[in-house]
MIFIKE-853891 format. One record per atom (N, C-alpha, C): residue in one letter; x, y, z. Coordinates in steps of 0.05 Angstrom, whole numbers, plus 5000, padded with zeros to 4 digits. Atoms other than C-alpha are relative to their C-alpha. Example, Ala and Ser with C-alpha at 12.3 -4.5 7.8 and 13.67 -1.06 7.14 Angstrom:
A501849765000/A524649105156/A501850245000/S498449764999/S527349795143/S498550225014/
***
This chain:
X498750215016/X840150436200/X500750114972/X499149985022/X844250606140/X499349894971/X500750155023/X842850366071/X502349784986/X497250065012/X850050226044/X502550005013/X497149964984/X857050186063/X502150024975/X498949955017/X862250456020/X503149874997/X496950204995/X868849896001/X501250074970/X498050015018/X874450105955/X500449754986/X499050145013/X876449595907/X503149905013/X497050054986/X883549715930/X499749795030/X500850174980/X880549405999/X502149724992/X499850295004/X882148725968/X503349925000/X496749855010/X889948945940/X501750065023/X499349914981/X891249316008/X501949815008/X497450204986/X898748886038/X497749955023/X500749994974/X895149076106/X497449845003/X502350264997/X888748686090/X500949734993/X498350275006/X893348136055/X500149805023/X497350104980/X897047996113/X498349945014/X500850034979/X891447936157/X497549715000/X500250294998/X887947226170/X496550124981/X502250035018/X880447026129/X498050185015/X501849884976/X876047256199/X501050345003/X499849654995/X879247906203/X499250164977/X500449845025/X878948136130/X496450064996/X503050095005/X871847856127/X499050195025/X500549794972/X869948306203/X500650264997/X500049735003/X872848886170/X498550114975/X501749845024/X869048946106/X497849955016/X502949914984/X862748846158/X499250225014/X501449774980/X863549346206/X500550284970/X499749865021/X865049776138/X497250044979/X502850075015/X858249556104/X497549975015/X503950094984/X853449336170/X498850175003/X502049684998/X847949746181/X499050075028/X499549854975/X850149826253/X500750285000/X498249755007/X854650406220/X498550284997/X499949695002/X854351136206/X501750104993/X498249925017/X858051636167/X502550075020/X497149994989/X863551736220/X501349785010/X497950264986/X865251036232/X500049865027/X499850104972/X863850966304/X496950005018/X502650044999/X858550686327/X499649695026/X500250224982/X855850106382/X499849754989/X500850255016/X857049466363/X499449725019/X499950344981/X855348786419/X500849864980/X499850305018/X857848126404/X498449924986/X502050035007/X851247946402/X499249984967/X500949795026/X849948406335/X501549784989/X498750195021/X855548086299/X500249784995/X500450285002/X855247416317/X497149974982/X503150085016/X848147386288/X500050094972/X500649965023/X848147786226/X503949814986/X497050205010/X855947336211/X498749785001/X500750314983/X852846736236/X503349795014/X497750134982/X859246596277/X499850035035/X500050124967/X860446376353/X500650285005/X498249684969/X862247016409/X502449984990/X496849984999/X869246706410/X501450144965/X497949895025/X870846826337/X499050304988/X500449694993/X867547536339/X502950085016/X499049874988/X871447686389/X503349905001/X497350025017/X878447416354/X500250194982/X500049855022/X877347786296/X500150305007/X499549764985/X876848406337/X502750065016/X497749934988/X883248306365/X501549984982/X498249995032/X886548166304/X499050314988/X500649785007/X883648826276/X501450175018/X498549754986/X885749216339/X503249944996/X496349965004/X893548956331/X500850104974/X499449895024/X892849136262/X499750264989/X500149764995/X891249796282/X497450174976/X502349995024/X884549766232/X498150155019/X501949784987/X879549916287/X500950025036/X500050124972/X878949956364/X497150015013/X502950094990/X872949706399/X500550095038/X499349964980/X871949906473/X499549755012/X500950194989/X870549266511/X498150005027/X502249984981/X866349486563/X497650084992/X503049835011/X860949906525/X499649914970/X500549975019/X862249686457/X499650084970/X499049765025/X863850236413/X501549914986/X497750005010/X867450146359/X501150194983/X499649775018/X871150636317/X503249904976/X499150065016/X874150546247/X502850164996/X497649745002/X881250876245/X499350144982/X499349875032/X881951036173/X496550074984/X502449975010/X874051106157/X499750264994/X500549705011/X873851876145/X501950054982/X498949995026/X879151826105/X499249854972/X502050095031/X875251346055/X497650084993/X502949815011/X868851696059/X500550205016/X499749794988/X870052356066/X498150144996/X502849915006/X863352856074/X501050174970/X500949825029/X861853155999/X500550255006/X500949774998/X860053816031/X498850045027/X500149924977/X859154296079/X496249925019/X503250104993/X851554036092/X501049825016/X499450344993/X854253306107/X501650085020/X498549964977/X859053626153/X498550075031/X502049884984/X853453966186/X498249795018/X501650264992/X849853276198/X501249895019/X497750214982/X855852976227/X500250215023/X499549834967/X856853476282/X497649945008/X502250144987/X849353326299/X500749685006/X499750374992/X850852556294/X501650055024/X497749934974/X856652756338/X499450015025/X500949814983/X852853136388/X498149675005/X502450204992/X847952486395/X502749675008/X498250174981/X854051956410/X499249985029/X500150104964/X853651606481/X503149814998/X498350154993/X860851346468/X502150065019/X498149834979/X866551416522/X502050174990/X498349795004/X871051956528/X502349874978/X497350185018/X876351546490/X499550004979/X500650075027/X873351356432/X498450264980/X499949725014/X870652096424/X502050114988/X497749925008/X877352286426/X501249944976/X498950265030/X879951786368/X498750164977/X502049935023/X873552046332/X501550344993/X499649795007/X875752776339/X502150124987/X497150015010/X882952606325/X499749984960/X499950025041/X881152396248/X497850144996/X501649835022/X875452856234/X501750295002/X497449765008/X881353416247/X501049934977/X497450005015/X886053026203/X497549984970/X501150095015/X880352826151/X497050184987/X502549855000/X874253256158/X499750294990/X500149754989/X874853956149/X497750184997/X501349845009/X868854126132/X497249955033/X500950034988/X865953836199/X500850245015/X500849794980/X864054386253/X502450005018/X497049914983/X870854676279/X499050155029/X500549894972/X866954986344/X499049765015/X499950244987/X864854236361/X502949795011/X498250074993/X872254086358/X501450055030/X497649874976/X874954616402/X498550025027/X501150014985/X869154476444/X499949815025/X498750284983/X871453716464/X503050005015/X498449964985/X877953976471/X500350115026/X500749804965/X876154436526/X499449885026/X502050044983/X873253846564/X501749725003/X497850285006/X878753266540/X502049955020/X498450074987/X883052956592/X503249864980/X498550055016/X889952726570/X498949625004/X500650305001/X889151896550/X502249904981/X498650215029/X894151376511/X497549914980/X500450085025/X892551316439/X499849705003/X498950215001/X891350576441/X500949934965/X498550015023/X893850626369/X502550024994/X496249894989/X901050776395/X501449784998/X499050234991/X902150056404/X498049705000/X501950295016/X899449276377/X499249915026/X501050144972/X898849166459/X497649995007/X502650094996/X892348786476/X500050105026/X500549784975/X893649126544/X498550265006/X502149604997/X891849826523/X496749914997/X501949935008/X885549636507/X498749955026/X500550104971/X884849346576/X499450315020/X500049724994/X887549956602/X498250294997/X502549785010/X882450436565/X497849964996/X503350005004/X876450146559/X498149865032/X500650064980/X876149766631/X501350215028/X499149894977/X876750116701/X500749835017/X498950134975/X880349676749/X499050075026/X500049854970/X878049736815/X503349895018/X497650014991/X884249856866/X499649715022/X501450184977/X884349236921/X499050065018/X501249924989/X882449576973/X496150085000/X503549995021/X875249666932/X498849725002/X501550185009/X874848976926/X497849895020/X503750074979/X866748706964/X500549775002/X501450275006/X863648076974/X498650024992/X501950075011/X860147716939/X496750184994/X502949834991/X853447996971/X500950235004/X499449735009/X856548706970/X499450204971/X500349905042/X857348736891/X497749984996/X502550095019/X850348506876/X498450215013/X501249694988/X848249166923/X499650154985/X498249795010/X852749536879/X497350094978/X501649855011/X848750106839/X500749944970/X498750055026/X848749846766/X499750284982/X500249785023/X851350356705/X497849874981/X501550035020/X847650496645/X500049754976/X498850125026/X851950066603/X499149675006/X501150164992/X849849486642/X496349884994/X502250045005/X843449466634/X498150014977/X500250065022/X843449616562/X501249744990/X498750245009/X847049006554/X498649735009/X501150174996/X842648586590/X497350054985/X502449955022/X836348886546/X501249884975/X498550055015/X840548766488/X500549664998/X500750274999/X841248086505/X497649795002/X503450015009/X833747986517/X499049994979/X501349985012/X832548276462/X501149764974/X499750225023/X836647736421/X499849655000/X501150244988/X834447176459/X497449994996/X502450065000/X828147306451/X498950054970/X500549895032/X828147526375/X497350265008/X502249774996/X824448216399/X502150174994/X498249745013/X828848726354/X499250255010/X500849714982/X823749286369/X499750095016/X501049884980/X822149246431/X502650275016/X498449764991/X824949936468/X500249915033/X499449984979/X828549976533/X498350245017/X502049854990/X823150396564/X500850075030/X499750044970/X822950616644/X499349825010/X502250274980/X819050076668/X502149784994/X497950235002/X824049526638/X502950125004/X497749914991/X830149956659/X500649965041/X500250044969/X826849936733/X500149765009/X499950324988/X825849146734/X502349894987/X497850115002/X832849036715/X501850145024/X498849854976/X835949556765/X500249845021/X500850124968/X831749186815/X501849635006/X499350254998/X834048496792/X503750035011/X496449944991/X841648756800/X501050105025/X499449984973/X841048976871/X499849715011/X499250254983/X841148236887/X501049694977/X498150155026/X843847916825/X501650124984/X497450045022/X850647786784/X498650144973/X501249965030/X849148086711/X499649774990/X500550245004/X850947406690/X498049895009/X501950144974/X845847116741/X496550054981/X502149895022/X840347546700/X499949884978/X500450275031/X842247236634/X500049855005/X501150274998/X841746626660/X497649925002/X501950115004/X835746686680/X498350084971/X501350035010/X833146966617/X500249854977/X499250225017/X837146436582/X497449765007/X501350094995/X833145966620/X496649934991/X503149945016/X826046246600/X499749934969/X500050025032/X827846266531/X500149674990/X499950265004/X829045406530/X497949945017/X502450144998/X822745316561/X497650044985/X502349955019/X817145116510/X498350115009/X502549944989/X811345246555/X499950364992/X500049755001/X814045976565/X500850094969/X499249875026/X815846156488/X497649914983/X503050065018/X808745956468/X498849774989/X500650295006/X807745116461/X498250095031/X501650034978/X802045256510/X496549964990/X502850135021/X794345166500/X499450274997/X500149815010/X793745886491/X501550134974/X497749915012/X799445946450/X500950325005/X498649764992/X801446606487/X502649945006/X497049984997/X808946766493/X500650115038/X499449954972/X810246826578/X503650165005/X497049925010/X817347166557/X501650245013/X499549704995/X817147906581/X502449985027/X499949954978/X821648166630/X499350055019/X501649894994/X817148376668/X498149755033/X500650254980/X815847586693/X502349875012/X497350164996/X822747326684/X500450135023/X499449884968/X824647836741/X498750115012/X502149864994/X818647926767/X500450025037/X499750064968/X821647626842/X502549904999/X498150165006/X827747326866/X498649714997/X501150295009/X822146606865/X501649964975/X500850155019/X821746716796/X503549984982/X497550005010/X829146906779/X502149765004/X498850204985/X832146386820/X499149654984/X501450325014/X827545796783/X500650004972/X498949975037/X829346066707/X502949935006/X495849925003/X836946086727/X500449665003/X499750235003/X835445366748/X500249874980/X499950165020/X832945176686/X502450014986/X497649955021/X839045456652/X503049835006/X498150154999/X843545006700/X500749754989/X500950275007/X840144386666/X501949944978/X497850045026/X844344026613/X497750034980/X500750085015/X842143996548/X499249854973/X499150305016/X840143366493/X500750244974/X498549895025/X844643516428/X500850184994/X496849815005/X850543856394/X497850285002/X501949804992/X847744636408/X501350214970/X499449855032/X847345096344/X501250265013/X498849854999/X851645636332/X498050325013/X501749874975/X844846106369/X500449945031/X499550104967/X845645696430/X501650005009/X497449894995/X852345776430/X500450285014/X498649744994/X852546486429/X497250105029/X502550024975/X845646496484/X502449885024/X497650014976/X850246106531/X501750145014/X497349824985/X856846446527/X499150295014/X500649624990/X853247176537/X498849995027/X502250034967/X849146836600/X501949955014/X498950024974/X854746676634/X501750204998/X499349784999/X857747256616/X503150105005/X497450024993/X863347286659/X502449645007/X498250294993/X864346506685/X496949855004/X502050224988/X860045916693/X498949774978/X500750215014/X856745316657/X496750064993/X501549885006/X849845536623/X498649854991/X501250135021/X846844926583/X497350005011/X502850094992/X838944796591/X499049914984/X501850075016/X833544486579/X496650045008/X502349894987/X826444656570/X498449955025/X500550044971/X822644716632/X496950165004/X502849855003/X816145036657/X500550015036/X501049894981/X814345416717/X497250065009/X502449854999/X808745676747/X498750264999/X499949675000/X805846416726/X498050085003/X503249895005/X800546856729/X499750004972/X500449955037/X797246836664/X498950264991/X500449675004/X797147496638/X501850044975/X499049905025/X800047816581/X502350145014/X497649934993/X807547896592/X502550094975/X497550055023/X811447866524/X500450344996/X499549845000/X815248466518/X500250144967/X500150005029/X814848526442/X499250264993/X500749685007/X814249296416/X498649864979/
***
């Protein structure tokens, strides 16, 4: 985590920030200052993240990001996350050949897709030069050709480059897909969501909670998962109103079976009493993920009692 974020004055002056609505201007001096960032600009960002430290809904996160990508400010990938600042190495550019030296390590430690490497490598050519010219000609060697989605304000490209279509012939049932072998990116996103549902910042995606989500995804929707750990999370009993006051929270119980998965996802179908705060908002929309109706209300199950909370 970064300390600072570095904003021109001019920022404010800029036509191109002028022109652009209150949510966008305000989304771009964040990802410019949050302390998701790093000195090359590109970096993982979930809705999640922003919604919480903004205190705004999913939906207007994820306006403000489209307004930014037509304005050709950043591009975000939409499947994994990434986002990358166009013009960011040109406003902080490294001091010295040290700082250059860093950034090719930072470089070298990226997990972002081929695309958004590319973008990155495109402006530390035009911007960098003091970054590691054998890390350049090294990506080249390995670079497929791809559209710039900077070529064009089309909310398509981004479709186009950050999602894989499957062809129809691909397409399963139902009970097929939930077979289907989940990616990495998946399952960081369902930790990730855990972890902000459950206010557990530290806890680490370890093997053991990488294995009991795998397992939950050979016979459940991703969605299906957040629901149920939407579910857990609105029941008092399990978040610690118990006579122990232990927290029953962990993944570890939530998908401990399909029993126990199947009875949380219930709770999450439940309505629930009064207007829902801008948390419960964004808990909902991420549980159903792709489609569905998510509201609950607290609930209680039956567990082993044991120490489950997944809390680093």
């Amino acid at each position: 985590m970064r300390d600072y974020g570095k904003v021109y004055t001019a920022f404010w002056s800029n036509e191109d920030m002028r022109a652009m609505s209150e949510d966008a201007r305000m989304l771009a001096l964040y990802l410019m200052t949050c302390p998701h960032g790093n000195m090359l600009g590109c970096f993982r960002l979930p809705n999640a993240y922003a919604a919480e430290d903004l205190k705004w809904d999913i939906e207007r996160v994820s306006k403000g990001f489209d307004e930014l990508f037509e304005n050709g400010f950043s591009y975000r990938c939409q499947r994994t996350f990434w986002v990358f600042i166009r013009k960011y190495l040109q406003w902080n550019q490294f001091e010295n050949p040290n700082v250059g030296k860093a950034a090719g390590k930072l470089f070298d430690s990226l997990s972002a897709p081929h695309q958004i490497k590319a973008l990155l490598i495109n402006a530390l050519r035009e911007f960098s030069p003091s970054f590691p010219r054998a890390k350049m000609d090294a990506f080249d060697e390995l670079s497929i050709p791809f559209e710039n989605p900077f070529g064009t304000i089309s909310k398509t490209v981004v479709v186009a480059v950050a999602v894989t279509k499957p062809e129809p012939e691909q397409e399963q049932t139902h009970v097929e897909r939930r077979g289907a072998s989940p990616d990495r990116d998946v399952v960081q996103e369902i930790f990730a969501y855990w972890q902000k549902t459950m206010e557990a910042p530290r806890a680490q995606l370890d093997d053991k909670r990488v294995k009991v989500i795998k397992a939950a995804l050979k016979h459940y929707e991703p969605r299906q998962v957040c629901e149920a750990i939407l579910g857990c999370s609105r029941s008092a009993w399990h978040m610690g109103q118990n006579d122990r006051g232990q927290k029953y929270n962990g993944l570890n119980l939530i998908l401990r079976s399909a029993d126990y998965i199947d009875k949380f996802i219930e709770m999450a179908s439940k309505q629930t009493n009064g207007p829902e705060t801008i948390e419960e908002r964004n808990a909902r929309i991420l549980a159903e993920w792709i489609a569905g109706d998510a509201t609950v209300t607290p609930d209680v199950i039956d567990v082993e009692m044991e120490e489950v909370t997944d809390e680093a």
